[in-house]
Structure formats: structure tokens, C-alpha cells
N, CA, C and O atoms as CSV, one atom per row, in Angstrom:
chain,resi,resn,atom,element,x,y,z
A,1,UNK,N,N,2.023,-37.778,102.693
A,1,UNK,CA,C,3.083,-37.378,101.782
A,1,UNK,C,C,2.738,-36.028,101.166
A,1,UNK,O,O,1.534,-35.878,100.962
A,2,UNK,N,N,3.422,-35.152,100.872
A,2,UNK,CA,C,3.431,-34.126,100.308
A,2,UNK,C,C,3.811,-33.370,99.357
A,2,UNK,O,O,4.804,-32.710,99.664
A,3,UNK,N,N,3.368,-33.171,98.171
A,3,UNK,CA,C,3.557,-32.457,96.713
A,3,UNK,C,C,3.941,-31.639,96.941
A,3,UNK,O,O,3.420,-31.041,97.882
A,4,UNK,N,N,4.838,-31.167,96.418
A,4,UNK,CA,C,5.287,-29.711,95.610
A,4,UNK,C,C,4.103,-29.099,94.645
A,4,UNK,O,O,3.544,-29.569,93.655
A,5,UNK,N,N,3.945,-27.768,95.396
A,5,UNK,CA,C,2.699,-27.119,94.057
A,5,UNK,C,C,3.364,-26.743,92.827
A,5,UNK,O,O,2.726,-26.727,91.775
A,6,UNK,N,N,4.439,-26.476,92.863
A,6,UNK,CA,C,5.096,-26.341,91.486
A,6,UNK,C,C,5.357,-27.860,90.690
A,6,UNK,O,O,5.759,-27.673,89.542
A,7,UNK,N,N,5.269,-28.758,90.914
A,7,UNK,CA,C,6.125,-30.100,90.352
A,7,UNK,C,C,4.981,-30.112,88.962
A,7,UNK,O,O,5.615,-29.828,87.946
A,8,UNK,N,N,3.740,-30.319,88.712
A,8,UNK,CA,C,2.958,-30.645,88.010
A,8,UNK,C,C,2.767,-28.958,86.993
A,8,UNK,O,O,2.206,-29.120,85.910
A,9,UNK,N,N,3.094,-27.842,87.244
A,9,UNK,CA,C,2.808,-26.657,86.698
A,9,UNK,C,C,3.443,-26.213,85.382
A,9,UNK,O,O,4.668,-26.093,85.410
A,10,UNK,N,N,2.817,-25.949,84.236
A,10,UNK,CA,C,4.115,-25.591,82.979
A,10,UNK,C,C,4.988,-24.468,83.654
A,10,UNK,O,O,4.801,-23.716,84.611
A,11,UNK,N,N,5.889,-24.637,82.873
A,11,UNK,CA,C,6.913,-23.060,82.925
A,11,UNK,C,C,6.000,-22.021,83.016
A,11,UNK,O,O,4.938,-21.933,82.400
A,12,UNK,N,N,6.411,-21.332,83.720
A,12,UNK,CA,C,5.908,-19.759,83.961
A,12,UNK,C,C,6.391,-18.812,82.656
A,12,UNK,O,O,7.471,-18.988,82.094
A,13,UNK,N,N,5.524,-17.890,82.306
A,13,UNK,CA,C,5.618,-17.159,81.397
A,13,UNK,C,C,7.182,-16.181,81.638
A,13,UNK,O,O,8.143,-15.848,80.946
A,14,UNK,N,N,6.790,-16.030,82.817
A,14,UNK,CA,C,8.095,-15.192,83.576
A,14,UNK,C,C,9.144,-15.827,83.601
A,14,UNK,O,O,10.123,-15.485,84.264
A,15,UNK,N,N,9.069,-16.999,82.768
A,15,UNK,CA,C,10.631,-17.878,83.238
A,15,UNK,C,C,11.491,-17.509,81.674
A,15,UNK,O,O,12.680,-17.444,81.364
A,16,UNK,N,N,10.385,-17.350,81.041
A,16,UNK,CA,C,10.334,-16.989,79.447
A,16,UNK,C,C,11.737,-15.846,79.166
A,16,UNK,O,O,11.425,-14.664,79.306
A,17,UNK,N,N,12.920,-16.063,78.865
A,17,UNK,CA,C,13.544,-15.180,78.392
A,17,UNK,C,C,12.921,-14.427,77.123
A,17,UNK,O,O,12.209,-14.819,76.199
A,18,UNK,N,N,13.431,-13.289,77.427
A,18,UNK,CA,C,12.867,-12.300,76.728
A,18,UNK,C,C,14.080,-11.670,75.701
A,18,UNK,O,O,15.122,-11.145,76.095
A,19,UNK,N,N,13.685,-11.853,74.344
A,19,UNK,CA,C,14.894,-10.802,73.867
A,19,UNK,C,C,15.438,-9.538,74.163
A,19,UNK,O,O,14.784,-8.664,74.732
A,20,UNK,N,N,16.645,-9.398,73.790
A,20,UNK,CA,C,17.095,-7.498,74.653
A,20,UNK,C,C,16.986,-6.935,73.463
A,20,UNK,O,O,16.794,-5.734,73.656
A,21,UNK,N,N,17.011,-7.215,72.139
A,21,UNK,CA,C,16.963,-6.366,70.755
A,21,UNK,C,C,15.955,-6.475,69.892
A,21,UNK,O,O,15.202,-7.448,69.840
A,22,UNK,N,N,15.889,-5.400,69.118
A,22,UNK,CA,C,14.534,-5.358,68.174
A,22,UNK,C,C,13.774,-4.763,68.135
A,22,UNK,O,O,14.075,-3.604,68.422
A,23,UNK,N,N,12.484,-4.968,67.834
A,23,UNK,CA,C,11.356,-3.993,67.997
A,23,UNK,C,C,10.258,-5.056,68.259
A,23,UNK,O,O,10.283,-6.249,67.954
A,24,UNK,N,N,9.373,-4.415,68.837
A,24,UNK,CA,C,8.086,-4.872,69.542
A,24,UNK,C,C,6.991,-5.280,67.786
A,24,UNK,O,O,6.804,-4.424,66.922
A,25,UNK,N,N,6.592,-6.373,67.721
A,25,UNK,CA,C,5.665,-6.742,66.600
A,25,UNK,C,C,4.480,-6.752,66.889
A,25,UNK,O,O,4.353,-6.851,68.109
A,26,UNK,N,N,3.486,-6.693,66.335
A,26,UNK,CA,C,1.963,-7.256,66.661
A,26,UNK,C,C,1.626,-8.228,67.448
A,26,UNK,O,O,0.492,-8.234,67.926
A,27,UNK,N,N,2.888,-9.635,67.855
A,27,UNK,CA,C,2.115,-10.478,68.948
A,27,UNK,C,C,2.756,-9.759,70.143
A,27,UNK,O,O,1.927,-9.632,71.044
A,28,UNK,N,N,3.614,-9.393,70.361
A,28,UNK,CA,C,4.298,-8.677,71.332
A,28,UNK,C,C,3.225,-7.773,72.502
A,28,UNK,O,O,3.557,-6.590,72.567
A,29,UNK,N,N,2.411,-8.024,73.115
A,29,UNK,CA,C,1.600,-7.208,74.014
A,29,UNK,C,C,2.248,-6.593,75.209
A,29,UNK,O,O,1.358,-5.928,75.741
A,30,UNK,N,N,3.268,-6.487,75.848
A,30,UNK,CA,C,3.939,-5.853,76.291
A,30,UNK,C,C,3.475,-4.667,77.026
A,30,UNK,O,O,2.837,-4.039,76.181
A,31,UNK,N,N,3.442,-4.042,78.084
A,31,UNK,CA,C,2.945,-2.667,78.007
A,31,UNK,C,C,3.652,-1.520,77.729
A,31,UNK,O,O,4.844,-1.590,78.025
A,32,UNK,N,N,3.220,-0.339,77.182
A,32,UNK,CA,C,4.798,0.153,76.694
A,32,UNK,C,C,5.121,0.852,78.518
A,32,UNK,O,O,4.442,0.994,79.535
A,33,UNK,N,N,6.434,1.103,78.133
A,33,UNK,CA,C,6.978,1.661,79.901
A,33,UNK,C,C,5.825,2.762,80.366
A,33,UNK,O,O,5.109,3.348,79.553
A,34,UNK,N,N,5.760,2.956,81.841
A,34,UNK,CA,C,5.201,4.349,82.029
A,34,UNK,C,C,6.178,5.620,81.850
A,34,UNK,O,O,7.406,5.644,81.927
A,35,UNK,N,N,5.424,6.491,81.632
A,35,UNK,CA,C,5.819,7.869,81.456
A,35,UNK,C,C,4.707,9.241,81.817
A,35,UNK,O,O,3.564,9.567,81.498
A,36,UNK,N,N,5.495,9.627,82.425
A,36,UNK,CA,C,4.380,10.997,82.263
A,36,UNK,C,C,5.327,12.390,81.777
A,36,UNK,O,O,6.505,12.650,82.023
A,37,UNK,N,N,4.144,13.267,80.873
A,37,UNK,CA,C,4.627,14.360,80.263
A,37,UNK,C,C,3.348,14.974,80.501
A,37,UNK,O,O,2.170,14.618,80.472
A,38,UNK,N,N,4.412,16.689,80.905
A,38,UNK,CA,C,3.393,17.484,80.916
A,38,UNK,C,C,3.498,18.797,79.595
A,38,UNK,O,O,4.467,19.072,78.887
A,39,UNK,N,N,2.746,19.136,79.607
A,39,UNK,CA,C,2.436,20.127,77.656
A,39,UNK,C,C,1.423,21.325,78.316
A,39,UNK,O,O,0.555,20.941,79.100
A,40,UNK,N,N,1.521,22.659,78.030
A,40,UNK,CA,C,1.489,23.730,78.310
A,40,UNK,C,C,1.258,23.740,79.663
A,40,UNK,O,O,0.070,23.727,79.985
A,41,UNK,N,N,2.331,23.767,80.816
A,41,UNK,CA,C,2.267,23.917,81.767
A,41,UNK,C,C,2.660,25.711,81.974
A,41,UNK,O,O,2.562,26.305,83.048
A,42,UNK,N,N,3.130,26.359,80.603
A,42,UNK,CA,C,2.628,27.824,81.497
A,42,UNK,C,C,1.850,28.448,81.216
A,42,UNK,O,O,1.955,29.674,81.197
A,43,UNK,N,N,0.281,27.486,80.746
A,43,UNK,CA,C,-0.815,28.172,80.101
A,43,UNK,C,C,-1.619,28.718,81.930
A,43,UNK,O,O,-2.275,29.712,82.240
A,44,UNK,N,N,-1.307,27.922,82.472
A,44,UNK,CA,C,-2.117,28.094,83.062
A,44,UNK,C,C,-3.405,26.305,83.373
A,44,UNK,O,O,-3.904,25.698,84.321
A,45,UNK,N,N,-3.362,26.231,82.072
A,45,UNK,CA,C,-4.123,24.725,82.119
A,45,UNK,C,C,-3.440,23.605,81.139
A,45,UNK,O,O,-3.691,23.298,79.974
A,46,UNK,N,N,-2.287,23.024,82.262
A,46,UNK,CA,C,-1.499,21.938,81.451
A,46,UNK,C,C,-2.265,20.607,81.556
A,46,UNK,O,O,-3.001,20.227,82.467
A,47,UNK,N,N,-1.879,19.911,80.272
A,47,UNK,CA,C,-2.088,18.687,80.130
A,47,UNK,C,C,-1.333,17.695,81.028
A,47,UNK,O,O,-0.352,18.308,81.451
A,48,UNK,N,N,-1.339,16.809,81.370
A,48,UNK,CA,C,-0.048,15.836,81.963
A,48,UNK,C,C,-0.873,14.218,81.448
A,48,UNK,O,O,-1.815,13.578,81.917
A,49,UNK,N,N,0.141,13.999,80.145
A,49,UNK,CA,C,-0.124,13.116,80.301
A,49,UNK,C,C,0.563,11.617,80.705
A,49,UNK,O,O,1.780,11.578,80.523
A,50,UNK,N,N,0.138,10.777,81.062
A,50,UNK,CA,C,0.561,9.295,81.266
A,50,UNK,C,C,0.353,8.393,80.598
A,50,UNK,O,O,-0.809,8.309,80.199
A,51,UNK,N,N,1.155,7.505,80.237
A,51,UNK,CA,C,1.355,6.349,79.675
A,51,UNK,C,C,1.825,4.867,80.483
A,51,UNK,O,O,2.948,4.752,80.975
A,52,UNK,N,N,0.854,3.834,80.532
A,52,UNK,CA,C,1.496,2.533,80.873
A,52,UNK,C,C,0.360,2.115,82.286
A,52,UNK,O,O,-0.830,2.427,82.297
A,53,UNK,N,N,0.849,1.595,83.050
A,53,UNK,CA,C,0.176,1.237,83.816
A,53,UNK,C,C,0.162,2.188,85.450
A,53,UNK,O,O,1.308,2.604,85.615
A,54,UNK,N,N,-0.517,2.511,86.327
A,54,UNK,CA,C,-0.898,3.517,87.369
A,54,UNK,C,C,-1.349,2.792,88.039
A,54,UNK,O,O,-2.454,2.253,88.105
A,55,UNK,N,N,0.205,2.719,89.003
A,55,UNK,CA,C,-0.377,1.825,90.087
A,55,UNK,C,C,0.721,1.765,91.481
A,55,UNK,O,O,1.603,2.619,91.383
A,56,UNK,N,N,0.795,1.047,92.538
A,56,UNK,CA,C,1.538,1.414,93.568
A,56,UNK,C,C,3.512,1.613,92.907
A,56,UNK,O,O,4.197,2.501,93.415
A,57,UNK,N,N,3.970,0.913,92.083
A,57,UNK,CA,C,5.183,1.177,91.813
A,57,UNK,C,C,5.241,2.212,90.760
A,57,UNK,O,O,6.337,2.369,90.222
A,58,UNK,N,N,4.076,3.075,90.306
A,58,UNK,CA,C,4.618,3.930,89.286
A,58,UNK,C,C,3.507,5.818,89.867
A,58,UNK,O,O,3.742,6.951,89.446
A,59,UNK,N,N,2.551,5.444,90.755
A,59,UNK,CA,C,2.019,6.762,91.011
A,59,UNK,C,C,3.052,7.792,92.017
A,59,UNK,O,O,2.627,8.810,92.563
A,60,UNK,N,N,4.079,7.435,92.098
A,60,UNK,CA,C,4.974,8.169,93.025
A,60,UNK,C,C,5.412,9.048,91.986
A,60,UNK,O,O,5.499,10.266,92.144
A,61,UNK,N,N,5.741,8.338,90.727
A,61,UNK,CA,C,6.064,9.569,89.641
A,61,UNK,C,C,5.472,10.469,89.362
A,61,UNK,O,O,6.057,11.524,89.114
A,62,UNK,N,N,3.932,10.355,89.299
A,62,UNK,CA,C,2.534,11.289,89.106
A,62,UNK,C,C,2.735,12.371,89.933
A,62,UNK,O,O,2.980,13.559,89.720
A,63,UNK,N,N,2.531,11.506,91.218
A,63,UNK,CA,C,2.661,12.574,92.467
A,63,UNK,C,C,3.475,13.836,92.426
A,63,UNK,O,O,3.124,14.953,92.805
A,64,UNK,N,N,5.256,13.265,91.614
A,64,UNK,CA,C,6.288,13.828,91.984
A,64,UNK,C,C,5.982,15.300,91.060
A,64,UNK,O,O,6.304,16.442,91.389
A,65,UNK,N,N,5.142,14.793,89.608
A,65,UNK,CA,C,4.868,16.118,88.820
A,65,UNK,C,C,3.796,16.756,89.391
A,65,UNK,O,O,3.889,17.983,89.432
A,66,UNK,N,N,2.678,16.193,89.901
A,66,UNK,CA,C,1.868,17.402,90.623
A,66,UNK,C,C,1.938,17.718,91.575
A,66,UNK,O,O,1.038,18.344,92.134
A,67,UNK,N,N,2.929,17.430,92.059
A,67,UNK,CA,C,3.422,18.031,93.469
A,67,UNK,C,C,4.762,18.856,93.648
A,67,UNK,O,O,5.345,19.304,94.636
A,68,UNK,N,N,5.020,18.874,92.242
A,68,UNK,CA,C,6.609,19.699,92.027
A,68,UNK,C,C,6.424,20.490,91.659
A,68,UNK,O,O,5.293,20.646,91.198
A,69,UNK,N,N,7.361,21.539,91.591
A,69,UNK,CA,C,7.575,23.298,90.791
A,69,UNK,C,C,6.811,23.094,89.561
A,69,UNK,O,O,6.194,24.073,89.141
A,70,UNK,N,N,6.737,21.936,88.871
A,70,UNK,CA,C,6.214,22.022,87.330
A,70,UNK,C,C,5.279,23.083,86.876
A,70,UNK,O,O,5.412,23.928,85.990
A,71,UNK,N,N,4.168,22.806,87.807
A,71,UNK,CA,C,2.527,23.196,87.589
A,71,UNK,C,C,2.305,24.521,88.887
A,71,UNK,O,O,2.212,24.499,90.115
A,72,UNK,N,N,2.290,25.502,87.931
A,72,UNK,CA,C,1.693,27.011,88.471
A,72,UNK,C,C,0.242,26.605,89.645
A,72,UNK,O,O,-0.738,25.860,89.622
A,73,UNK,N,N,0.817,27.543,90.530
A,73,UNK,CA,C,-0.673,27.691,91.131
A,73,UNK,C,C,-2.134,28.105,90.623
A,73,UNK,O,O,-2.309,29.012,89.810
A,74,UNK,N,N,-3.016,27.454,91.108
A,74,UNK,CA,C,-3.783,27.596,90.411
A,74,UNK,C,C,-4.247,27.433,88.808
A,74,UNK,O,O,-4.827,28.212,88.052
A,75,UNK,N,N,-3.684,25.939,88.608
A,75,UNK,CA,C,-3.406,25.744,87.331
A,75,UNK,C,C,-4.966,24.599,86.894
A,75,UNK,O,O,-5.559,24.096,87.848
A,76,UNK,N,N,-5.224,24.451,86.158
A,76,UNK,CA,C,-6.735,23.894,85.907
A,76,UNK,C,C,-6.260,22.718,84.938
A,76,UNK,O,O,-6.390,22.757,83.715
A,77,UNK,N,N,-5.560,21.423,85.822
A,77,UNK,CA,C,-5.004,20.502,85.684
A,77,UNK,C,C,-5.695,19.441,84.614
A,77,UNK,O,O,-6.915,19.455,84.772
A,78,UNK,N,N,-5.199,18.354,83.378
A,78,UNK,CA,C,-6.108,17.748,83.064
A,78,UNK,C,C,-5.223,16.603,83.103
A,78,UNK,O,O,-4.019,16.839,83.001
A,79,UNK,N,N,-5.626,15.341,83.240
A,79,UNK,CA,C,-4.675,13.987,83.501
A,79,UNK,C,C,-5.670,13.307,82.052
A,79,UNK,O,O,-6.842,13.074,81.759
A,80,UNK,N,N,-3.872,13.173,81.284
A,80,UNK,CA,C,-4.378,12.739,79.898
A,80,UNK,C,C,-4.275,10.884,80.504
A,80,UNK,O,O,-3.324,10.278,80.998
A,81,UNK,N,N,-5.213,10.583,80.294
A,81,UNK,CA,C,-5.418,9.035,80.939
A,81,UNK,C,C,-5.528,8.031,79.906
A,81,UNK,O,O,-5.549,6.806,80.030
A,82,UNK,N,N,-5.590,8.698,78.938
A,82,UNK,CA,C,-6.036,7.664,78.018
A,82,UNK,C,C,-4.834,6.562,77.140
A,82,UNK,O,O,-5.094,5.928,76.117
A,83,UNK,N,N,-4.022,6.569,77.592
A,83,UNK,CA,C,-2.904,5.792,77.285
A,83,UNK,C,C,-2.663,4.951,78.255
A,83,UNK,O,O,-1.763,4.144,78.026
A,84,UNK,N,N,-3.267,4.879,79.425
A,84,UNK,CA,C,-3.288,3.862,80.374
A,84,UNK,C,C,-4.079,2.996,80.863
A,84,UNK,O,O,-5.128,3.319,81.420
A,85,UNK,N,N,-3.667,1.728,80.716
A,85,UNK,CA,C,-4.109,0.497,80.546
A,85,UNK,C,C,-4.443,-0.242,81.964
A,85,UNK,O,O,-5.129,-1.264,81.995
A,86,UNK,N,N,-3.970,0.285,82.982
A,86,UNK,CA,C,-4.368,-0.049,84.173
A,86,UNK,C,C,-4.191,0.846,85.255
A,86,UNK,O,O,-3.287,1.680,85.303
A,87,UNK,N,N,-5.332,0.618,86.403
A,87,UNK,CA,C,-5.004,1.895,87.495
A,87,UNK,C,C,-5.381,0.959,88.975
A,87,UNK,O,O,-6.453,0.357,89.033
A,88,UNK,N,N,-4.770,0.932,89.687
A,88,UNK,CA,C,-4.652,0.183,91.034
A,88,UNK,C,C,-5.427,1.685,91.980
A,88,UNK,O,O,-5.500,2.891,91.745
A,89,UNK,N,N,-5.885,0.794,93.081
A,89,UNK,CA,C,-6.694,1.478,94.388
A,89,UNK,C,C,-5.369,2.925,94.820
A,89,UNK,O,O,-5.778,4.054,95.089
A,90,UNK,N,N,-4.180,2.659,94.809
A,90,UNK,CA,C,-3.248,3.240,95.417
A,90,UNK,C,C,-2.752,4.893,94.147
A,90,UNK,O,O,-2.064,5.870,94.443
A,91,UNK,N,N,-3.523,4.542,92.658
A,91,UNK,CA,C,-3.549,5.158,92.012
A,91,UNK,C,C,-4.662,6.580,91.965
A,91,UNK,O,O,-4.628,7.753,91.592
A,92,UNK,N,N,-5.584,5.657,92.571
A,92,UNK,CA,C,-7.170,6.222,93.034
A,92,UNK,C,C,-6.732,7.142,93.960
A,92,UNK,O,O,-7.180,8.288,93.937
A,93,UNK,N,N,-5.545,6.634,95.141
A,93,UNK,CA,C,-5.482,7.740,96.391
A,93,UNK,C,C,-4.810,9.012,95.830
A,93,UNK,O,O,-4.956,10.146,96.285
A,94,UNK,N,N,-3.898,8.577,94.558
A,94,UNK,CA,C,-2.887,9.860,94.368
A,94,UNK,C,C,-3.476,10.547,93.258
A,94,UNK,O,O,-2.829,11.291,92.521
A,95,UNK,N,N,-4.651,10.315,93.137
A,95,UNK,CA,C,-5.944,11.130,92.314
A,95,UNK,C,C,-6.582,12.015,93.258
A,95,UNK,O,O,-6.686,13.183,92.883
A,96,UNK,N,N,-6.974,11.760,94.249
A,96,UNK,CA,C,-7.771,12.336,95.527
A,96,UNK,C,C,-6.629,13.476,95.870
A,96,UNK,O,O,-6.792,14.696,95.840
A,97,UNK,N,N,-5.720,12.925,96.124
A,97,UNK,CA,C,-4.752,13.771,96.843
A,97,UNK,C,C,-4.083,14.645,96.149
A,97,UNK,O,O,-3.497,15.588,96.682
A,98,UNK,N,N,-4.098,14.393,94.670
A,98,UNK,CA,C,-3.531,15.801,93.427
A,98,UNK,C,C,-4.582,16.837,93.043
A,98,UNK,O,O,-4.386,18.019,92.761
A,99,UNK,N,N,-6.036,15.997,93.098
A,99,UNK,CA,C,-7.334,17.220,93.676
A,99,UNK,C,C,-7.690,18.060,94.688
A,99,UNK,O,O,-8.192,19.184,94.693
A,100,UNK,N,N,-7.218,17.050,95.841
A,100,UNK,CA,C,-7.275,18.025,96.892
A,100,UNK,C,C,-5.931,19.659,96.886
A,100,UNK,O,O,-6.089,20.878,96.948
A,101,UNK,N,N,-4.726,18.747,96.777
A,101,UNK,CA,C,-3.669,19.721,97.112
A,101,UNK,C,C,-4.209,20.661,95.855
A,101,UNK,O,O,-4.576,21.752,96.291
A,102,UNK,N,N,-4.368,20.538,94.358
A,102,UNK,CA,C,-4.829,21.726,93.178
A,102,UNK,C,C,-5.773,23.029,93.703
A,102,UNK,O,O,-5.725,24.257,93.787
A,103,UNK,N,N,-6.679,21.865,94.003
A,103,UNK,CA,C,-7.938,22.976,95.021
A,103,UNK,C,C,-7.765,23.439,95.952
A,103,UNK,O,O,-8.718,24.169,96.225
A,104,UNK,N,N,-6.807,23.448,96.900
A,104,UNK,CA,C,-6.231,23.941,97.779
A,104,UNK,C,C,-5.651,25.497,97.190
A,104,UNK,O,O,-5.955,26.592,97.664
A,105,UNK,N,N,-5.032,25.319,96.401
A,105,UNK,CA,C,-3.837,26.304,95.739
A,105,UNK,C,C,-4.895,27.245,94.563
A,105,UNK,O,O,-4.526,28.166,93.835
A,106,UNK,N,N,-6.253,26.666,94.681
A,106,UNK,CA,C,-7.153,27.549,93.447
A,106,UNK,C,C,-7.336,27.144,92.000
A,106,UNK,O,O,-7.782,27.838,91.087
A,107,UNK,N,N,-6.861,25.752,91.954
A,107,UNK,CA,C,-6.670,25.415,90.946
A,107,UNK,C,C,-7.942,24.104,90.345
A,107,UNK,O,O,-9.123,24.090,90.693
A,108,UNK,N,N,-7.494,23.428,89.701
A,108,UNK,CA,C,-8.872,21.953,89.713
A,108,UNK,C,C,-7.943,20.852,89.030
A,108,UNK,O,O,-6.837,21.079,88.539
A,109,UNK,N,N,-8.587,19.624,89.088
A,109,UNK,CA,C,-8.392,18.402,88.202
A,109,UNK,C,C,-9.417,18.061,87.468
A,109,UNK,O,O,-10.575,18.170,87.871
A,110,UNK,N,N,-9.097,17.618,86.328
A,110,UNK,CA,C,-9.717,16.435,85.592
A,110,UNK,C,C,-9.589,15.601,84.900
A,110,UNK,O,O,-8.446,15.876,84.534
A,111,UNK,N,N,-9.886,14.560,84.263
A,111,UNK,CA,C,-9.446,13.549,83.784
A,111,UNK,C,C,-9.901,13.084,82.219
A,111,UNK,O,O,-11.017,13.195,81.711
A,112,UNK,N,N,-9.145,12.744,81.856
A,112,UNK,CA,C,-9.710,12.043,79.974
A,112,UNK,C,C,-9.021,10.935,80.235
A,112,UNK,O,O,-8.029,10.588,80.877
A,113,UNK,N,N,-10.023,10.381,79.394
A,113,UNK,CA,C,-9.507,8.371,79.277
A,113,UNK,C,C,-10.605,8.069,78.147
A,113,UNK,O,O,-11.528,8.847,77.904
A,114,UNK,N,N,-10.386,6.758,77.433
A,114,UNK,CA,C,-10.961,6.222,76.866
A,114,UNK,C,C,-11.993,5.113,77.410
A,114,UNK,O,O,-11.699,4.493,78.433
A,115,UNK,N,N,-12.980,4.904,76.857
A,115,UNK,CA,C,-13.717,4.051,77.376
A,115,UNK,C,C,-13.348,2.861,77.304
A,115,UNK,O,O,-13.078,2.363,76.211
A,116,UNK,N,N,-13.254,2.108,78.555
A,116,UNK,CA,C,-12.050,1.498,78.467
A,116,UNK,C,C,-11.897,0.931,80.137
A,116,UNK,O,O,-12.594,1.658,80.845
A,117,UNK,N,N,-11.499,0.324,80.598
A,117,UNK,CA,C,-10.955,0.197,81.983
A,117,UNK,C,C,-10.871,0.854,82.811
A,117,UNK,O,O,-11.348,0.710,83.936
A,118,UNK,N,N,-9.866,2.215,82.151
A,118,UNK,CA,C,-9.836,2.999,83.637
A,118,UNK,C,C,-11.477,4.088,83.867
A,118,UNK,O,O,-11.904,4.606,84.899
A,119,UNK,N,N,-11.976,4.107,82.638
A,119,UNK,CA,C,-13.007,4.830,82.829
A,119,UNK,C,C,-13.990,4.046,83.489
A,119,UNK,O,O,-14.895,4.616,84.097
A,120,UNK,N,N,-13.904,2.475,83.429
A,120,UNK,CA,C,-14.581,1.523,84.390
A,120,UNK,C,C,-14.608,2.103,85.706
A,120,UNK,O,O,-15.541,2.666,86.279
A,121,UNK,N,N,-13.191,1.827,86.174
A,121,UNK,CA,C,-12.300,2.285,87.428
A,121,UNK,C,C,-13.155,3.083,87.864
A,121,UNK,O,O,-13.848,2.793,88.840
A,122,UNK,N,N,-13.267,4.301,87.181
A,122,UNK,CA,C,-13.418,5.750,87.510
A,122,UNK,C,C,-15.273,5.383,87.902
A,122,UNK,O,O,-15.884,5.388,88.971
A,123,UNK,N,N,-15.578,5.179,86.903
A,123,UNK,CA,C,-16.937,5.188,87.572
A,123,UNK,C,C,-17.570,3.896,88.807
A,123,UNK,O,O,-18.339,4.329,89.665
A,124,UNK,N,N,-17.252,2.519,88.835
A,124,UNK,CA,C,-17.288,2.087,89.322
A,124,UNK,C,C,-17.145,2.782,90.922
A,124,UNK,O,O,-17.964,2.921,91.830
A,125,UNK,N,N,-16.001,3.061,90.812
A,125,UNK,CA,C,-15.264,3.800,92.776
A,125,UNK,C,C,-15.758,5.262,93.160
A,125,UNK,O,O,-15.434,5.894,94.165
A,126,UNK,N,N,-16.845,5.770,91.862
A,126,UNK,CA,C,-17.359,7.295,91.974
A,126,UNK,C,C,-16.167,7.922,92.046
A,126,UNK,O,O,-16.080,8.502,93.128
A,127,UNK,N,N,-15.087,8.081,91.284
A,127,UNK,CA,C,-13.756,8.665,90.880
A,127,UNK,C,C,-14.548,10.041,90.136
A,127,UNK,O,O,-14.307,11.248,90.152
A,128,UNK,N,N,-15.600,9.202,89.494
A,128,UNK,CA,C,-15.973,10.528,87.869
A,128,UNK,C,C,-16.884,11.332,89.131
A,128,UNK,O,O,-16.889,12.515,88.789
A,129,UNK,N,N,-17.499,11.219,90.176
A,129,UNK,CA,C,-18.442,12.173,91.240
A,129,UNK,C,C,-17.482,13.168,91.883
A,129,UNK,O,O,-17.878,14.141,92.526
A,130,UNK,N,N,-15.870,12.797,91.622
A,130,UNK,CA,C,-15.156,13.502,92.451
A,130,UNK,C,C,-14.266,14.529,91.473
A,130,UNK,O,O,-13.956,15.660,91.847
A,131,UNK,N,N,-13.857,13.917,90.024
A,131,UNK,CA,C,-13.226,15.076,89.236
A,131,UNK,C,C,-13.736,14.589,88.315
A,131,UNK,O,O,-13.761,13.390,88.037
A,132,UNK,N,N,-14.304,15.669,87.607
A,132,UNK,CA,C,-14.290,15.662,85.869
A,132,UNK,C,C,-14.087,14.771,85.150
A,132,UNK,O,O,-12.904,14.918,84.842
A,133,UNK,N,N,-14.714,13.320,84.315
A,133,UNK,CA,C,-13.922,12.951,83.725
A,133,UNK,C,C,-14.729,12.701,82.127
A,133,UNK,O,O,-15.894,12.475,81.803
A,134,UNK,N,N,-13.848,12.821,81.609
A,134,UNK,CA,C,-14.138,12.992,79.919
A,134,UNK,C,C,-13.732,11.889,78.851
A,134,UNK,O,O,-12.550,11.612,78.647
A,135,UNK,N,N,-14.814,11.259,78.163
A,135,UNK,CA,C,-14.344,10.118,77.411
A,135,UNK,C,C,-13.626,10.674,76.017
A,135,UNK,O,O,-14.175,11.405,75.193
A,136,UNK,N,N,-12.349,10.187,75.952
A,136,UNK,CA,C,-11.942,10.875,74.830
A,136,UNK,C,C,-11.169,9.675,73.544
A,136,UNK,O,O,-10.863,8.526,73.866
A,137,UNK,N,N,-11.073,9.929,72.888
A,137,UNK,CA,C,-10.663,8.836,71.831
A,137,UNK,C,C,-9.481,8.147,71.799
A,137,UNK,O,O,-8.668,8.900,72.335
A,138,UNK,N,N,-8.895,7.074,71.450
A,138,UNK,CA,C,-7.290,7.118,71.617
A,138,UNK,C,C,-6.453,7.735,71.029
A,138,UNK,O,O,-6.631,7.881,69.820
A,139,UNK,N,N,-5.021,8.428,71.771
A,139,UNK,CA,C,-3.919,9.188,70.937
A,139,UNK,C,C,-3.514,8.431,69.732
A,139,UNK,O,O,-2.660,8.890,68.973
């Protein structure tokens, strides 16, 4: 005879309606949305930073700013990291690949994050052997 793996399981958190109004409180952990912004991009050395989680459904956005008109050649790139709470393997590739194409063009990457997870990340996978990375405090 054969069980259902769901029959014995509580409700899923995900089954959990969620309110559409209000504001987010202290139990509310939520992540806030991703975003990325970039800040003196005609210095020459813009910031870009990100917010939320970095990972296969959100590094296409990353990509799209360091790989778009935004950022001057040869621009001495810094990825404000420290607002992000998680970074997937597929996040790692579009790190490699926004260093390579920068340095290509004369330019560099590097990275700030808080100590913290992704700076785990970073050193764990030798991320920090490949760009710059700088422990910096939270925004």
C-alpha cells in the first residue's frame, strides 16, 4: 500500500497567504526585493550597488548593468555587496565574467560585503583570490 508524502505534512509556509497591504514589522523577515543601482558611474570608478538575493533568477540583471552602456570603459568597478543576503554558484559565474569582460576593456572589479555569508561565499570558492574583496560595515 502506498502513502502520500504529503498526507502526514503541516501546511507549507508557502501555502500561507500573505497580506497585499501595510508595512513590513520586525517579525516580518522577508527579503527586501533585489535591486541594483549604480552611483558615480561618470567618475570613472562607479559603485553598483545590489540589494536582495544573487542568484540564477536575479544575476541577469547584474549582468545587464555591467554589460550595458552604463559603465565607461575602463571604469574601476566596485560591487556594493553588502546588502545581499545570498549568492548562488550561477552568481559566482556572473562575477568571473563582469571581471573578465572590465579587464578586457582596462578597467577592474571589486567587491565589499559584510562579514557575513557572502563574504563566506567569497572566500570559501577563492572568489576574494580572484577580485578584491573588502569587509565593509552595513548600509
Amino acid at each position: 500500500m502506498r502513502r502520500s508524502m504529503t498526507a502526514d505534512r503541516p501546511q507549507a509556509e508557502a501555502d500561507v497567504t500573505e497580506p497585499t497591504t501595510g508595512t513590513r514589522d520586525a517579525t516580518d523577515h522577508r527579503e527586501p526585493p533585489f535591486n541594483v543601482e549604480v552611483h558615480g558611474s561618470t567618475s570613472g570608478e562607479p559603485r553598483v550597488r545590489v540589494t536582495g538575493e544573487l542568484d540564477l533568477s536575479t544575476a541577469p540583471r547584474l549582468r545587464s548593468v555591467i554589460f550595458g552602456p552604463t559603465l565607461l570603459a575602463g571604469s574601476k568597478v566596485t560591487l556594493d555587496l553588502r546588502a545581499v543576503s545570498f549568492m548562488d554558484s550561477y552568481a559566482l559565474g556572473t562575477l568571473v565574467a563582469a571581471r573578465r569582460y572590465l579587464v578586457s576593456r582596462g578597467g577592474s572589479l571589486s567587491a565589499a560585503c559584510t562579514e557575513g555569508p557572502v563574504a563566506r561565499v567569497m572566500r570559501m570558492t577563492g572568489m576574494d583570490a580572484v577580485i578584491n574583496v573588502t569587509i565593509e560595515p552595513r548600509p
